[in-house]
MARGUVEX-295555 format. One record per residue: residue in three letters; x, y, z of N, C-alpha, C in turn. Coordinates in steps of 0.1 Angstrom, whole numbers, plus 5000, padded with zeros to 4 digits. Example, Ala and Ser with C-alpha at 12.3 -4.5 7.8 and 13.67 -1.06 7.14 Angstrom:
% MARGUVEX-295555
ALA513249435078512349555078513249675078;SER512849785071513749895071512950005079;
END
This chain:
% MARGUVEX-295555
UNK622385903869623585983867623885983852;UNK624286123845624286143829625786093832;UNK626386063817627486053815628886123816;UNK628286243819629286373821629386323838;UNK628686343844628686303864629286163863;UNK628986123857629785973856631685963853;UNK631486083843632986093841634086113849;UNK633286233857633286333865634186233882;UNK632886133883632686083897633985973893;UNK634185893883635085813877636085853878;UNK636985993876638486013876638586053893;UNK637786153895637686183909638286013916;UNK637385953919637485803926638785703921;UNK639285743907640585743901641785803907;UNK641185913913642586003916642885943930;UNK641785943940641485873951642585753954;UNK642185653946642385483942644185533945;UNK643985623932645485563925646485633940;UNK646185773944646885833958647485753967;UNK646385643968646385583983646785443979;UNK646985363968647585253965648485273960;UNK648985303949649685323938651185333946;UNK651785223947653085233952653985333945;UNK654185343931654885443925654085543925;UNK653085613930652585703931653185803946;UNK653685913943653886013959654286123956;UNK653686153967653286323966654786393965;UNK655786383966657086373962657386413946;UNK656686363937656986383925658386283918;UNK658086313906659486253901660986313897;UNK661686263896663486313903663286363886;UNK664286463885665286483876665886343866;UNK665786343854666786243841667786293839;UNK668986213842670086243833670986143831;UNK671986193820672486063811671485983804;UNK671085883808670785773804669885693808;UNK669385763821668185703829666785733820;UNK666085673828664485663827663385623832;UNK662385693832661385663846660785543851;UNK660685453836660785323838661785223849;UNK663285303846664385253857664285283871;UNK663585423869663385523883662585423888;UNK661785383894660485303893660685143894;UNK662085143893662485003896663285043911;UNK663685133909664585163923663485203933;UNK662585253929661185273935660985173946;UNK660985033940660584913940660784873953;UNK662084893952663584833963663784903968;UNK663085033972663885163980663585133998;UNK662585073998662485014013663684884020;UNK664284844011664784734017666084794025;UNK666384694038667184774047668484804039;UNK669284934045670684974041671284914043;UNK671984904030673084864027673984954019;UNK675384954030676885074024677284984020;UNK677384864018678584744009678984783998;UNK678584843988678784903981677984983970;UNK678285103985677985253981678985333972;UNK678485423970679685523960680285573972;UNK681385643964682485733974682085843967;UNK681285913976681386083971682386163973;UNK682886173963684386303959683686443961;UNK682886513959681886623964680486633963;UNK679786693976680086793983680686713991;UNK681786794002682386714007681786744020;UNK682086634033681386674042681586804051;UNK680586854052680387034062680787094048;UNK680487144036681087194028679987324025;UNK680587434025679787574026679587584012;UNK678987654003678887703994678887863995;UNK679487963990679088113992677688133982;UNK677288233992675988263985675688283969;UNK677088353965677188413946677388253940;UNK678088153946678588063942677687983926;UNK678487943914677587903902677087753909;UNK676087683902675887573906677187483900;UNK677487423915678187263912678387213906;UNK679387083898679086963894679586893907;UNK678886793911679286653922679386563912;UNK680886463925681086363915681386283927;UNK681386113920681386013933681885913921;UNK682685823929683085673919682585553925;UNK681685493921680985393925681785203920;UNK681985083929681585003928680684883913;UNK679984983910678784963902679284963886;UNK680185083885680285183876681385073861;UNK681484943867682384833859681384753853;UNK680084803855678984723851678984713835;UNK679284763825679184753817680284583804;UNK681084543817682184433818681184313820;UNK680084333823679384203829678484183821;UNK678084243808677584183797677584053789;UNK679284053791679983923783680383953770;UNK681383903766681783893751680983893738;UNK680683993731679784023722678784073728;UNK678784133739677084183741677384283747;UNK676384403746676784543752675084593757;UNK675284663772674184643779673684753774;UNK672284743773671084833764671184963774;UNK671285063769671085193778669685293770;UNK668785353773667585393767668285563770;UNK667785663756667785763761666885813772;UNK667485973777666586033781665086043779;UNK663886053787662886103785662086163795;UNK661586293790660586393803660186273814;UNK659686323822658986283832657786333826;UNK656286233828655086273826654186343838;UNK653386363840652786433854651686383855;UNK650986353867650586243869648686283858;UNK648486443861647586453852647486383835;UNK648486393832648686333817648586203816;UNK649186133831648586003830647285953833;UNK646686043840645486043844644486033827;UNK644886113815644086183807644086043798;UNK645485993798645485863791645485733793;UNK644985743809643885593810642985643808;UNK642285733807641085773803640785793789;UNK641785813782641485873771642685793762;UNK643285673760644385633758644885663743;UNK645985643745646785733733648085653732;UNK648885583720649985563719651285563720;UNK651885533732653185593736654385443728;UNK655785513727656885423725657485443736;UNK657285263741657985253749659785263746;UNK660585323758662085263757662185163760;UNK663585133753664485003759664685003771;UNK664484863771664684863790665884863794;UNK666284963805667684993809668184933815;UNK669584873811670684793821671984863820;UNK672484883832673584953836673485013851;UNK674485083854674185103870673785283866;UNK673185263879671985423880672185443895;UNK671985603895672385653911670985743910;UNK670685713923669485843926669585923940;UNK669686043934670586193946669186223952;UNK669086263967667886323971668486403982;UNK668286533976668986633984667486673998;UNK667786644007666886674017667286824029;UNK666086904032666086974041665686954056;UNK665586834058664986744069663386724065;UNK662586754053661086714055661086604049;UNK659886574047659586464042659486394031;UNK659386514022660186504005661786584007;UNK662286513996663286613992662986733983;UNK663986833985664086973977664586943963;UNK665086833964665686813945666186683950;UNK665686623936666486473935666586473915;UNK667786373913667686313901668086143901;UNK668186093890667985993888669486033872;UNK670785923877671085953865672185833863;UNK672485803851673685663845674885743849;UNK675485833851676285893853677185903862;UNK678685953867679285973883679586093882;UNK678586183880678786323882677186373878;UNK677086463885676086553880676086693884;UNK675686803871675886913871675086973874;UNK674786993889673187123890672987213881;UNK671687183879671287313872670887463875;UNK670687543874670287713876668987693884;UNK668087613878666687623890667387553904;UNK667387403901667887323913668487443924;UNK669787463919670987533928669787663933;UNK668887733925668087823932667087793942;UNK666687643941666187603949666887573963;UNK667687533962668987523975668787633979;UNK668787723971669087863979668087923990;UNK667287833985665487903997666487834013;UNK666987744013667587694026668687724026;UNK669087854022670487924025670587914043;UNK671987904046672087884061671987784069;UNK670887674063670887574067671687414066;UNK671187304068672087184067671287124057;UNK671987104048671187004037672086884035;UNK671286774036671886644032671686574019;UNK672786514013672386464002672486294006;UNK671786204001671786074001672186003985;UNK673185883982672885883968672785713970;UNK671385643960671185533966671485473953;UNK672085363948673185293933672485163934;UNK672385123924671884993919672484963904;UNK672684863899672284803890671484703881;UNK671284803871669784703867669784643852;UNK669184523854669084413836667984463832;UNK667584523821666484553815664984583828;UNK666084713833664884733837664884653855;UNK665284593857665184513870666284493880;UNK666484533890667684603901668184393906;UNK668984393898670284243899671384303911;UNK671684383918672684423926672184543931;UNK672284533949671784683954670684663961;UNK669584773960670384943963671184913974;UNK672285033973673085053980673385203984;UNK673485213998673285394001674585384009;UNK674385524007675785574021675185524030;UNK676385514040675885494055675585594063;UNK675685714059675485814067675485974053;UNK674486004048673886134041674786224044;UNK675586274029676786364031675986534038;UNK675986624044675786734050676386844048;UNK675686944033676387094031675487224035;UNK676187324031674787434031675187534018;UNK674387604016674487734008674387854021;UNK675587934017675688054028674688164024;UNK674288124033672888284035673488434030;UNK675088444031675388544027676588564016;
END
């Protein structure tokens, strides 16, 4: 076998590997950044997203509220919820203030693919501590239609997102939002979900 078939047969069996083990790997994709999160944090909640529910302390979502219609022309949203969590920055201690990392893209799994093969220098972020919510707006399948990941108690849909909602005009869409708090990077309190996925729709008309 030349070295090209070799390359060839190597990512192939790569792509294979990583599908079917790769616990942070799913066909799902990765959520939306905002505020202050990052995929490194995403990926921690990742981690812990199996462990049984717990509402102990969930956020209160202030909107969408439950059964809540949207009209068809309607602009996109901002939702907002007050969490529990959100005094996390008090638990540092005296003189110390918890590292928050900016924003950064999400990569695709091809690019990561290009750079274990082909490796290239990235800067890593600071590892994030603070509390993080992750929204997964579901249509009943098996991924969600939109999720993000964000340091924030509000988030403002964007123009694609909300257009995406709109393919399930008429329907019931649920949102879930699962809260944690994390030390550099590693979930010290949580996750914590609603007890029951708040339920809106976008009106078909």
């Amino acid at each position: 076998m030349n070295v090209r078939h070799l390359s060839t047969a190597c990512v192939a069996a790569l792509a294979l590997a990583t599908s079917a083990c790769d616990p942070d790997t799913t066909d799902c994709g990765e959520p939306l950044y905002a505020g202050s999160s990052t995929d490194e944090a995403w990926r921690a909640l990742v981690d812990v997203k199996q462990r049984p529910l717990d509402s102990s302390g969930a956020v209160t979502l202030l909107s969408p509220t439950e059964g809540e219609a949207y009209p068809a022309s309607a602009p996109p949203p901002t939702w907002e919820w007050t969490s529990p969590l959100s005094t996390s920055l008090q638990r540092s201690g005296p003189g110390m203030l918890a590292l928050e990392a900016a924003p950064r893209p999400s990569r695709s799994f091809t690019a990561w693919l290009g750079d274990l093969l082909l490796p290239t220098a990235h800067a890593h972020l600071p590892p994030y501590t603070g509390d993080l919510y992750w929204l997964e707006i579901s249509a009943g399948g098996e991924c969600p239609v939109a999720q993000v990941v964000t340091s924030e108690l509000s988030w403002q849909l964007d123009a694609t997102t909300w257009a995406e909602l709109g393919k399930h005009a008429g329907k019931d869409l649920t949102v879930q939002v699962m809260s944690a708090y994390l030390a550099q990077n590693r979930v010290t309190e949580g996750p914590f979900r609603l007890a029951e996925p708040r339920t809106f729709r976008r009106s078909a008309q």
